[in-house]
C-alpha positions as CSV (number, residue, x, y, z in Angstrom):
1,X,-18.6,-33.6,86.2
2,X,-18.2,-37.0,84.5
3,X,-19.3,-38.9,81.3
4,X,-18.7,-41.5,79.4
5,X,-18.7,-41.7,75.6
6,X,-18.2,-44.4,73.5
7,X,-15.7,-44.6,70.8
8,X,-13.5,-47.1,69.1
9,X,-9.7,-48.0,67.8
10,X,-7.9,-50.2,65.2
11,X,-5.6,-52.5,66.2
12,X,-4.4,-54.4,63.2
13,X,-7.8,-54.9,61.2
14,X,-9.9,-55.3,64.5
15,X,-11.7,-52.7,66.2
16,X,-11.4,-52.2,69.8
17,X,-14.2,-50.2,71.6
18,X,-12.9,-47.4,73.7
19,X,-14.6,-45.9,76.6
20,X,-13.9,-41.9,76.4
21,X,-13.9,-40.9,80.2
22,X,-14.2,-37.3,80.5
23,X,-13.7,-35.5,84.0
24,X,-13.8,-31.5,84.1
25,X,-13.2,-30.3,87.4
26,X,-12.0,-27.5,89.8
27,X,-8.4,-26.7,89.9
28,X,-5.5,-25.2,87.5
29,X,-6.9,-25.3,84.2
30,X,-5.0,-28.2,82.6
31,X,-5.9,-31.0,80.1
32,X,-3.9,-34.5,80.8
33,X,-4.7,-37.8,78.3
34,X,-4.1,-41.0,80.0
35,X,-4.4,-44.3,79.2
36,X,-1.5,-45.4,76.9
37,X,-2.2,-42.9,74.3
38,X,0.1,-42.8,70.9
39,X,2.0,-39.5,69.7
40,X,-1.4,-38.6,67.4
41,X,-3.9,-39.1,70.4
42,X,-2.1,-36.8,72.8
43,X,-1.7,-34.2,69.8
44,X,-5.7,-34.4,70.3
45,X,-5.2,-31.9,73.5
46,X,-4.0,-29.0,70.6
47,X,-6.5,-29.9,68.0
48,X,-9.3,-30.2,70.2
49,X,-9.4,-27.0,72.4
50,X,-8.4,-25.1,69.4
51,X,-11.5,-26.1,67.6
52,X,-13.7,-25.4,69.9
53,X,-12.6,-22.1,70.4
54,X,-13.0,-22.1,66.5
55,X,-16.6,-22.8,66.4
56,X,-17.1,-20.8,69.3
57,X,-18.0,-23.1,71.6
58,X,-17.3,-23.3,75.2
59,X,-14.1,-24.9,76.4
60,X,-14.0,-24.7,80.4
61,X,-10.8,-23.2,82.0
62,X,-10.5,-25.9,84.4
63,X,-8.9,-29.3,85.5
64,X,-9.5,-31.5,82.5
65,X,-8.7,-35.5,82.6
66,X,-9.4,-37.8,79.5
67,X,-9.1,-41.3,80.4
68,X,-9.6,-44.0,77.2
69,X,-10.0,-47.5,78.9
70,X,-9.0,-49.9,78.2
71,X,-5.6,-48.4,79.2
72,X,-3.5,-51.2,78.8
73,X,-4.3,-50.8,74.9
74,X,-2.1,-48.1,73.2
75,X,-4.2,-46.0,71.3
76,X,-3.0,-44.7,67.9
77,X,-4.8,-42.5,64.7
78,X,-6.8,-39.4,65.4
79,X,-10.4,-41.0,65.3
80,X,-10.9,-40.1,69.3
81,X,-11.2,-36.3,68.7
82,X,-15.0,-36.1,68.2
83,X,-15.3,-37.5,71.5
84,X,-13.2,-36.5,72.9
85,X,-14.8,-32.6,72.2
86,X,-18.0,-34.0,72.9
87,X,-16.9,-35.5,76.4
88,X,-15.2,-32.1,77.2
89,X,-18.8,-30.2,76.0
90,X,-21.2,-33.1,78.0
91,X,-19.2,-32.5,80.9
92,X,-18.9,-28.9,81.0
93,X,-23.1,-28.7,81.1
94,X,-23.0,-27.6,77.3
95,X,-25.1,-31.0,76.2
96,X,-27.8,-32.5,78.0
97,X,-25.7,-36.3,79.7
98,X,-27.4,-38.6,78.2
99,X,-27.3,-37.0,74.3
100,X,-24.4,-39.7,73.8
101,X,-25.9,-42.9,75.3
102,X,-26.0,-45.4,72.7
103,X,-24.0,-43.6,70.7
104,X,-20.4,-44.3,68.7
105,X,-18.4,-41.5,67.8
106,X,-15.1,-41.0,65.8
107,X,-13.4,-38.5,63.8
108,X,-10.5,-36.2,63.4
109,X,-10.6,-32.5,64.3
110,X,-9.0,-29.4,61.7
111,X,-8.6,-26.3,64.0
112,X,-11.6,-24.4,62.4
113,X,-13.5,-27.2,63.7
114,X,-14.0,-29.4,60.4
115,X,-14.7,-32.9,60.5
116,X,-11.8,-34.6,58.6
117,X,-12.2,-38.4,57.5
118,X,-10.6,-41.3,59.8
119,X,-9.0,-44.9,59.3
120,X,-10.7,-48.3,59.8
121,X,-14.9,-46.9,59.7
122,X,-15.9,-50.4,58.3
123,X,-14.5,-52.4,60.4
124,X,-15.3,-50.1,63.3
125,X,-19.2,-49.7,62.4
126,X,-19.2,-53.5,62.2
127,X,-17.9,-53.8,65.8
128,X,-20.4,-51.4,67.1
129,X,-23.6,-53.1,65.3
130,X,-21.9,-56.1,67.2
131,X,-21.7,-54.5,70.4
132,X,-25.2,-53.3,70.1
133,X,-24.7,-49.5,69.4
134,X,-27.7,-47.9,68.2
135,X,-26.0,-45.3,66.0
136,X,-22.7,-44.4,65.4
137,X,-21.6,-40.3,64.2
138,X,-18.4,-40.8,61.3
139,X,-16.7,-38.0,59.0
140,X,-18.8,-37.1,56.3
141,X,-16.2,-38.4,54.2
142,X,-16.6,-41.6,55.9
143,X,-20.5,-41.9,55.4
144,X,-19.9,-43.8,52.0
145,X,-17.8,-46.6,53.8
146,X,-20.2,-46.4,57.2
147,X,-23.6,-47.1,55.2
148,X,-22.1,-50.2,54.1
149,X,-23.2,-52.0,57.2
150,X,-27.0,-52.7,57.9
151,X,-28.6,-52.6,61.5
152,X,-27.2,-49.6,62.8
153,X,-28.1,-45.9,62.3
154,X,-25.4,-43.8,60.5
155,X,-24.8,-40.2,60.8
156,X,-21.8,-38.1,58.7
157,X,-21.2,-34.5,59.9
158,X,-19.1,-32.1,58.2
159,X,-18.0,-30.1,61.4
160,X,-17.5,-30.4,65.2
161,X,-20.2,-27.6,65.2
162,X,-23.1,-29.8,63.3
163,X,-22.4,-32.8,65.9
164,X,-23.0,-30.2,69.0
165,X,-26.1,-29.0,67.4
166,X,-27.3,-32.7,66.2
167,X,-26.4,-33.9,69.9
168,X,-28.6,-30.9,71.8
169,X,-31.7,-30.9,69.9
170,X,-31.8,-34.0,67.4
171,X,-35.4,-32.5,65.9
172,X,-34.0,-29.3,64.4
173,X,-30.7,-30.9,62.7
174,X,-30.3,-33.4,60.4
175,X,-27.1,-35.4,60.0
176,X,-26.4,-37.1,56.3
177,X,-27.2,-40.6,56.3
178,X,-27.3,-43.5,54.0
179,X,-30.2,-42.0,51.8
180,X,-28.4,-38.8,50.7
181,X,-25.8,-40.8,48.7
182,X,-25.7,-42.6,45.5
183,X,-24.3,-46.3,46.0
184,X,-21.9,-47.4,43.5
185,X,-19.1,-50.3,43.7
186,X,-15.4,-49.8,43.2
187,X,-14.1,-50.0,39.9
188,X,-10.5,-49.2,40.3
189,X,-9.3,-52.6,38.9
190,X,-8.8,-52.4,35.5
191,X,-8.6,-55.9,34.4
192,X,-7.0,-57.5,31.1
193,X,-8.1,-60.2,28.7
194,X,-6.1,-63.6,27.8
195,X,-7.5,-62.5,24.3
196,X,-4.9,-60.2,24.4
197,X,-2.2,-62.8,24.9
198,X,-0.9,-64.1,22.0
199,X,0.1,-68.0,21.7
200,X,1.5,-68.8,25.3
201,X,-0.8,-71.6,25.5
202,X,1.6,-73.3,28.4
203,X,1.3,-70.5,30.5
204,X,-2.3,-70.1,30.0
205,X,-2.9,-73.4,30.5
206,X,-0.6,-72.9,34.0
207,X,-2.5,-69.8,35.1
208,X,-6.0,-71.7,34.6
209,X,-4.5,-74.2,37.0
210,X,-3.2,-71.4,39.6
211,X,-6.4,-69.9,39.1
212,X,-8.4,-72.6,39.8
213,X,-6.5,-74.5,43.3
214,X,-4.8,-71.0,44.5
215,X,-1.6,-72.7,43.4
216,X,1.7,-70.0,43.1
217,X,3.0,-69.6,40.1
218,X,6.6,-68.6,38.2
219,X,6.8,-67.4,35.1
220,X,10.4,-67.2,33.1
221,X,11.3,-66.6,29.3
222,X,13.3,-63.7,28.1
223,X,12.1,-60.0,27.8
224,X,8.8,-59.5,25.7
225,X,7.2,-63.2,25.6
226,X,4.1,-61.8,27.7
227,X,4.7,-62.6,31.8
228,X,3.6,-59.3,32.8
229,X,0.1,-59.3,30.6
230,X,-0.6,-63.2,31.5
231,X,-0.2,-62.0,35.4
232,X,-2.3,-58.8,34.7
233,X,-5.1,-61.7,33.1
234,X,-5.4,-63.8,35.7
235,X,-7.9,-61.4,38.6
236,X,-10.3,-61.9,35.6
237,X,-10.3,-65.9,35.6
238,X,-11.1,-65.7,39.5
239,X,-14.4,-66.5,40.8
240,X,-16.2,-63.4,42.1
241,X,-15.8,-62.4,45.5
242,X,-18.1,-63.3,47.9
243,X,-20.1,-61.0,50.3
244,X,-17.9,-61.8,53.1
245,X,-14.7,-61.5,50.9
246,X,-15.5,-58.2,50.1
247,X,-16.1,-56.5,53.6
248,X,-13.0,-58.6,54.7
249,X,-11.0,-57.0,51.6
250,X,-12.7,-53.8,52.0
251,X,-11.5,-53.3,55.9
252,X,-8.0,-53.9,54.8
253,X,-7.9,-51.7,52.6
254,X,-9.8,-48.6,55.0
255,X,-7.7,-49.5,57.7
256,X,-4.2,-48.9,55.5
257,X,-6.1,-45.8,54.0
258,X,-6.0,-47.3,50.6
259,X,-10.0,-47.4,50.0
260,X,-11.1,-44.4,47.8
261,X,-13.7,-42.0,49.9
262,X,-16.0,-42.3,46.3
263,X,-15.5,-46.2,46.4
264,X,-18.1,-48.4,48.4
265,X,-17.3,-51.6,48.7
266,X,-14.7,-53.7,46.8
267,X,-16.2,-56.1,44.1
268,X,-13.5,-57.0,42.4
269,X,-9.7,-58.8,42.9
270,X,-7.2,-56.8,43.5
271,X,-3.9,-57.1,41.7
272,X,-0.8,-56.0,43.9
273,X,2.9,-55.4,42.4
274,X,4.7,-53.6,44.4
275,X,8.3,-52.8,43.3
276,X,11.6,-55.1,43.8
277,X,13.2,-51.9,45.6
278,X,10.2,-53.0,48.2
279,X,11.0,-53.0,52.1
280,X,10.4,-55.9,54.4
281,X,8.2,-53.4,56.5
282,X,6.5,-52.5,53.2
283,X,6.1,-55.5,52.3
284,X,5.1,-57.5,55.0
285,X,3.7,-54.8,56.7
286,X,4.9,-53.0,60.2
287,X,6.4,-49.5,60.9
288,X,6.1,-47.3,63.8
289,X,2.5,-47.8,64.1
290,X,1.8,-50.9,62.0
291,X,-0.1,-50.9,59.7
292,X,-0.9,-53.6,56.0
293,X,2.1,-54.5,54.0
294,X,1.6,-55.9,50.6
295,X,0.8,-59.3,51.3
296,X,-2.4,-58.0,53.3
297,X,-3.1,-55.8,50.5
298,X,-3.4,-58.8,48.3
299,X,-5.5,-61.1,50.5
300,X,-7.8,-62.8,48.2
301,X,-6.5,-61.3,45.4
302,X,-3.0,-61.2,43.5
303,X,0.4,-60.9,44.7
304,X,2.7,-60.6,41.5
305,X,6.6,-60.0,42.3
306,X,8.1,-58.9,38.6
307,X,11.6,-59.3,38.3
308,X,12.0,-62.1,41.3
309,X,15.5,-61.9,41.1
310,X,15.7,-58.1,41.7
311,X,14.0,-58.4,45.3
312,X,16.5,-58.6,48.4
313,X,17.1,-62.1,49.3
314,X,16.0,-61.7,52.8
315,X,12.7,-59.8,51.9
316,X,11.8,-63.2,49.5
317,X,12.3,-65.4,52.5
318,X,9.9,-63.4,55.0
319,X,7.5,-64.7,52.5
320,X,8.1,-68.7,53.9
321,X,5.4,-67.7,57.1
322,X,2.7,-65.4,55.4
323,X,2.4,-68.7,52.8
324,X,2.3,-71.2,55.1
325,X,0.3,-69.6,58.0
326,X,-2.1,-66.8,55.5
327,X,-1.8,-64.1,58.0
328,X,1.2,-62.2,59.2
329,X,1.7,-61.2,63.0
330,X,3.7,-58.0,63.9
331,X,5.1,-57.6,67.2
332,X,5.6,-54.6,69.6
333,X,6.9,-54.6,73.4
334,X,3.1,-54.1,74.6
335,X,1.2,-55.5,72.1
336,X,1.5,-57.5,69.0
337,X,-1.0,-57.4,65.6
338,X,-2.2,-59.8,62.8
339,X,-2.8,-59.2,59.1
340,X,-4.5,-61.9,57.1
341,X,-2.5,-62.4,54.2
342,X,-4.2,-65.5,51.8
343,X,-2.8,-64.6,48.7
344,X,-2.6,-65.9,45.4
345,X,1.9,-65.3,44.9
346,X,2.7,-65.4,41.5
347,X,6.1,-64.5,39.9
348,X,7.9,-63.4,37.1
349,X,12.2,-63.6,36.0
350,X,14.5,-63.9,33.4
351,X,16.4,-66.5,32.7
352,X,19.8,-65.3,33.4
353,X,21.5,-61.5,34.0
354,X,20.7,-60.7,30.4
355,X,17.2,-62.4,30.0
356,X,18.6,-64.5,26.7
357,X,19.2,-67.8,28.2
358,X,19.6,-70.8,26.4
359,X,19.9,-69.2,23.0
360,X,23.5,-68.7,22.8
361,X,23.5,-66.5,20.2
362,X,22.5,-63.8,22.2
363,X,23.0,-64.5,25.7
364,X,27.1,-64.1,26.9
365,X,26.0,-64.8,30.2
366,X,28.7,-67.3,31.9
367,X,27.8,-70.4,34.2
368,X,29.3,-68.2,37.3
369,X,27.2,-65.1,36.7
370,X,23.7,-67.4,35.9
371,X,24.3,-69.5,39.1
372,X,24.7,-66.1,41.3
373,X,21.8,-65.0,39.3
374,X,19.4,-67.8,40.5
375,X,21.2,-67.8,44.1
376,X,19.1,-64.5,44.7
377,X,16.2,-67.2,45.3
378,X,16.3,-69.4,48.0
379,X,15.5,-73.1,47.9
380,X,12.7,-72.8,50.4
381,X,11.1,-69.6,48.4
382,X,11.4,-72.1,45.2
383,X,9.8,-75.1,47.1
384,X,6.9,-72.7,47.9
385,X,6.2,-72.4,44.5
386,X,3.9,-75.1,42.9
387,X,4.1,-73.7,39.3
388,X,7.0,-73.1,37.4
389,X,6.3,-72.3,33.5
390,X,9.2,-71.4,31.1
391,X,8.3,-69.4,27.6
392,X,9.5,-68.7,24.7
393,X,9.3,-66.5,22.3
394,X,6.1,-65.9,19.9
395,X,6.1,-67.5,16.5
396,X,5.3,-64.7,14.2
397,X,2.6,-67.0,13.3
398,X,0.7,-66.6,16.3
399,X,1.3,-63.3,16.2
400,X,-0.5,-63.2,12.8
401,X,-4.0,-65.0,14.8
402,X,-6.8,-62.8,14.7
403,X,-9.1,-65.0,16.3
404,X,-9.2,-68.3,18.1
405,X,-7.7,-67.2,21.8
406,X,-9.1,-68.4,24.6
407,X,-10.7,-65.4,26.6
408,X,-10.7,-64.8,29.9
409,X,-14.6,-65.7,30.2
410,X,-13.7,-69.3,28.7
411,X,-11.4,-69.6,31.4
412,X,-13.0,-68.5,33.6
413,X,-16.3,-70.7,33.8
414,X,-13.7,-73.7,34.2
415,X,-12.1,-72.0,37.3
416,X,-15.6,-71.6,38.8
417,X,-16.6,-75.3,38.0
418,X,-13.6,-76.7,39.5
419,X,-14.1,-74.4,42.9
420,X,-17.2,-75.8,43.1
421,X,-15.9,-79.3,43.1
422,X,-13.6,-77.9,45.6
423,X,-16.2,-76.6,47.8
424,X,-18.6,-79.5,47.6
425,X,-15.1,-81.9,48.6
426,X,-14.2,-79.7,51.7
427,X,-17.8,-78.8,52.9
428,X,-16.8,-80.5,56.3
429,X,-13.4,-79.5,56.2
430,X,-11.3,-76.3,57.3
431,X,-9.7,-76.5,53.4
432,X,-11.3,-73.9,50.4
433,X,-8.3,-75.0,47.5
434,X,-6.4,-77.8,46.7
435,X,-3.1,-75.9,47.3
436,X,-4.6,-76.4,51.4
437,X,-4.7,-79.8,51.4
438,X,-2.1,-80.9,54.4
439,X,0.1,-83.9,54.1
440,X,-1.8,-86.3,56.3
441,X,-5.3,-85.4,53.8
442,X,-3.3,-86.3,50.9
443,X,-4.1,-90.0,50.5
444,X,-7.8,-89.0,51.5
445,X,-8.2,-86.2,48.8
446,X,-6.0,-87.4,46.2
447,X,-6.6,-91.3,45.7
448,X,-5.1,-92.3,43.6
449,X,-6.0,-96.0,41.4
450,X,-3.7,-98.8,41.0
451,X,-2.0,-97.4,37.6
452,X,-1.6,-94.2,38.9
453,X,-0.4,-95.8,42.2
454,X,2.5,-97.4,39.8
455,X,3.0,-94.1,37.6
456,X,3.5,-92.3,41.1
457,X,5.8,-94.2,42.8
458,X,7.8,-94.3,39.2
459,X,8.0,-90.6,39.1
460,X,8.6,-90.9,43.1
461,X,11.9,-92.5,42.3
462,X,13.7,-92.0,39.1
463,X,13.2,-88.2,39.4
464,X,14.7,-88.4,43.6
465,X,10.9,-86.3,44.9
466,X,11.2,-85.1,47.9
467,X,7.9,-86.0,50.2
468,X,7.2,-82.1,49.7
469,X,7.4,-82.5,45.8
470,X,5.9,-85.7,45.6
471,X,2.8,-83.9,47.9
472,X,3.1,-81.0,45.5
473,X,2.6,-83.3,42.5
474,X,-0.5,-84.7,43.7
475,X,-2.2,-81.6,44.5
476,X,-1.8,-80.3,41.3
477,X,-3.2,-82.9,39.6
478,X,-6.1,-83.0,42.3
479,X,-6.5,-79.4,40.7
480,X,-6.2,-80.9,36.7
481,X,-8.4,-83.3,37.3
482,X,-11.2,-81.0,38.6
483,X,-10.8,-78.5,35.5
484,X,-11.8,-81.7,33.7
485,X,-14.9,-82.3,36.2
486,X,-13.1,-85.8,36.9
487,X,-13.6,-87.2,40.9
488,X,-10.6,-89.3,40.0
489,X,-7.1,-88.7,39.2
490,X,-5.9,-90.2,36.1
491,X,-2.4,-90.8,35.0
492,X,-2.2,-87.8,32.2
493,X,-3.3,-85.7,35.4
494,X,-0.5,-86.5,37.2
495,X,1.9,-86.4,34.2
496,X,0.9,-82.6,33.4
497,X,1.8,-81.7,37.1
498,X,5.0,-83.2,36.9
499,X,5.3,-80.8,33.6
500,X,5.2,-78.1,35.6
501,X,8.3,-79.1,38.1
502,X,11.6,-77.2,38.1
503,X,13.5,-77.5,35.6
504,X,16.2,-79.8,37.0
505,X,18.9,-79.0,34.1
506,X,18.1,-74.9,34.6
507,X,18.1,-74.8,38.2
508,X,20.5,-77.2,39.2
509,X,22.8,-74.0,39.2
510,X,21.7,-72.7,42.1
């Protein structure tokens, strides 16, 4: 006997839909997977059989052939187990043929027949409301993440024997659905306050800016000045996500397992900072079976890099495509994947080996050790960045201020009104941020008047701008002039971007 159920894979962040083609037959009793399934899908055969015998349920001693079309499409994870069973039970003449028709299935199998929670569910529910699925049968675990989506019927089952039951007479058992839970949002993001930052007004000023046109951002000043906690601030000075934002960030973060069963839906911006000891793989994301580095962690959100310096040379450059194309693409021999990756880099160094630099009287560092010191960052890496703040230490009178610091909710409301200038200026365009804004849009979104004309082409060529510099320039100040609600750049807009240039004097070492 035959059937057919329906089921579904991750590749990357997209969902596939997987026809589960179950044959039981006459002949040696065998069980053979076919179709280009990974090391954890043809483990299914062990997991599967053993859990029906588990739950006592029948498990024919015959010729058994699962097929999962499409079969050019290698299949990895353990989310075809339930239907696999099912297939196995439909076919056998334990459920009625048709008690899976319309129907999604996935899950993983424990040998005593326990439903165990799976990869990727919103991503997957979305692809089967898209495909026209009726109702879909996830993990109990899962239900949280599954009732996110509207349209479609969800079921959560705690065991393989509750689906069999559910499937052969719907009346008697009920499956948990959306109603038996208690919806709540994430609130893993513990978020800081510029309150907390004392003095620093540069670099608060800088983040407000990065904030505001997705601009990258380096921060560099001995130990102690604050990089760390002005990073940490600025997820609170970014507009709220939106409702497609969130599902996008959401899937990410189910597909690389990172999304907490008790959490929802994400709300709020992430903040990534992984480790300088980071891999490529880890960073950009790959492995055996790929899956999200990073970067694809912090889409939408925050990518901070503490200690630039520290990070392998090669791993820094590997950032060059992810910033210029937002998405990162992984290739295999049969197949290759894509990660969105639009993140908001910002970074943090010292000055030199011993963090001291210029104040001689603590830093012994010589010209050859602080020139092999800033080597460790490439020139491209450095022309990526659009920001570069240095600080100094605290006066111990603004140490001393109780009051008067700008708060994150200040700052905030001026990021907001300048995305909305933003939005309104590239309603007909593919553009969100200034930071997007492509060479040959430049004179179009950044006109400039006749005095800034003159003050540009000064700057142009007594400080030797490259075109990328010079562009760089301009879309800052496309930024400063919308945090002051002004449609038209003015010349102190475009001398505060060109504050925020390289150092030519510090990193002429390199």
């Amino acid at each position: 006997m035959y059937c057919n159920i329906t089921s579904c894979s991750i590749l990357g962040i997209e969902a596939i839909p997987i026809n589960v083609e179950v044959d039981v037959s006459n002949g040696l009793p065998s069980f053979l997977i076919v179709g280009s399934p990974g090391t954890e899908v043809k483990e299914a055969r062990e997991r599967v059989f053993t859990a029906l015998k588990n739950t006592c349920l029948p498990s024919p001693l015959s010729k058994i052939t699962v097929n999962l079309s499409p079969a050019d499409l290698r299949k990895d994870g353990t989310a075809l187990d339930l239907p696999i069973a099912i297939g196995i039970l439909i076919c056998s003449g334990n459920l009625p043929p048709k008690s899976a028709d319309k129907t999604m299935m996935i899950g993983e199998l424990g040998l005593n027949g326990e439903l165990k929670p799976v990869r990727g569910v919103l991503p997957i529910v979305l692809k089967a409301k898209k495909e026209g699925i009726e109702r879909i049968i996830v993990p109990a675990d899962n239900i949280n993440e599954a009732s996110l989506i509207g349209g479609i019927d969800v079921f959560g089952a705690d065991s393989l024997e509750e689906v069999y039951r559910f499937l052969k007479d719907p009346g008697k058992i009920i499956l948990k659905t959306k109603s038996d839970i208690e919806y709540k949002e994430s609130t893993h993001i513990k978020e800081h306050d510029f309150s907390e930052v004392s003095g620093q007004d540069g670099a608060k000023r800088a983040s407000m800016i990065a904030a505001a046109g997705f601009h990258s951002m380096l921060l560099s000043g001995p130990p102690g000045v604050g990089k760390s906690l002005i990073a940490k601030c600025i997820p609170g000075i970014l507009p709220p996500l939106t409702d497609e934002e969130s599902i996008e960030i959401t899937s990410i973060l189910s597909v690389a397992g990172k999304l907490d069963s008790r959490d929802y839906l994400v709300k709020k911006r992430g903040f990534e900072a992984p480790h300088h000891s980071i891999t490529m793989s880890a960073l950009l994301g790959g492995g055996s079976v790929p899956k999200p580095g990073a970067v694809s962690l912090a889409h939408r959100s925050v990518l901070f890099l503490d200690e630039l310096t520290e990070f392998d040379r090669h791993t820094l450059d590997a950032l060059r495509q992810p910033l210029e194309d937002k998405k990162v693409r992984i290739s295999r021999v049969n197949y290759q994947v894509s990660y969105p990756s639009d993140f908001l880099l910002l970074c943090a160094m010292n000055p030199c080996p011993c963090g001291y630099y210029p104040d001689r009287n603590k830093c012994n560092c010589t010209e050859p050790e602080i020139k092999r010191y800033l080597g460790k960052i490439s020139g491209p890496i450095l022309d990526r960045i659009d920001l570069c703040v240095e600080m100094n230490r605290v006066k111990l009178s603004d140490l001393r201020k109780k009051d008067g610091e700008i708060s994150s909710e200040t700052m905030r409301k001026a990021v907001i009104g300048a995305r909305k200038m933003q939005k309104k200026r590239y309603a007909k365009e593919a553009y969100r941020f200034n930071s997007e804004i492509s060479g040959a849009d430049i004179e179009k979104y950044c006109h400039l008047g006749p005095k800034e004309k003159a003050l540009s082409e000064k700057l142009y060529d007594s400080l030797s701008l490259s075109l990328r510099s010079y562009h760089k320039i301009l879309r800052l100040a496309r930024t400063i002039a919308d945090l002051d609600q002004s449609e038209e750049i003015l010349e102190k807009h475009i001398l505060e971007a060109v504050s925020f240039r390289p150092n030519p004097a510090y990193w002429q070492r390199m």
